[in-house]
C-alpha positions, -999 to +999 in steps of 0.1 A: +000+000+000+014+035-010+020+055+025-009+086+020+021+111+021+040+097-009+006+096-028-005+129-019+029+142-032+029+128-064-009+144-069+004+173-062+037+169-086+010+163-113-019+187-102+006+216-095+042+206-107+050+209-067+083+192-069+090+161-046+115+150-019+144+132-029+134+098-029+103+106-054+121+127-079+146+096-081+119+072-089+103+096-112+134+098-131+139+061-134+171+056-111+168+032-089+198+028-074+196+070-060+156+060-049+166+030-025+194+050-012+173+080-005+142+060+008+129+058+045+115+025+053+080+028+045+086+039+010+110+016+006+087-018+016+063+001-008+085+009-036+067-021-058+033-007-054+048+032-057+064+023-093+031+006-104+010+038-094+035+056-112+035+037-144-001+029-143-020+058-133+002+092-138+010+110-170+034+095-193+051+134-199+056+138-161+083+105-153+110+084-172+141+106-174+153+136-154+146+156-187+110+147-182+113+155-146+127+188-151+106+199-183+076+191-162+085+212-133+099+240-157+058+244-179+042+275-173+022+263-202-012+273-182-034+252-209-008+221-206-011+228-167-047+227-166-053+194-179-039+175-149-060+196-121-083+172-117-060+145-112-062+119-085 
């Protein structure tokens, strides 16, 4: 089960570009060696169910690559923003 603070974190990396700790931005960049380094112990026995969600239910342009990572935090697009507000 994802801890309610990592998934209320990654809602609001979508819904607002708010950027994430460390261990988040490392799994939203794909490097998984940095994310199990940087992870606390419940995100870490959750890391399986936290990299499904990811994969599964957020937006393909928002994870991957820290060039995704950063180009998300960097829109100020406000259309491109407003089509993830009502993300869950």
């Amino acid at each position: 089960m994802i801890p309610l603070y990592i998934k209320n974190s990654l809602v609001l990396y979508v819904k607002t570009r708010r950027p994430t700790g460390g261990f988040l931005r490392s799994v939203l960049e794909n490097n998984l060696s940095e994310a199990i380094i940087k992870a606390d112990a419940s995100s870490l026995a959750n890391i399986k169910e936290i990299v499904l969600y990811i994969l599964t239910d957020m937006p393909t342009p928002c994870w991957g690559s820290d060039k995704k990572v950063e180009e998300w935090l960097a829109c100020t697009d406000q259309k491109e923003i407003k089509k993830y507000e009502t993300f869950k």
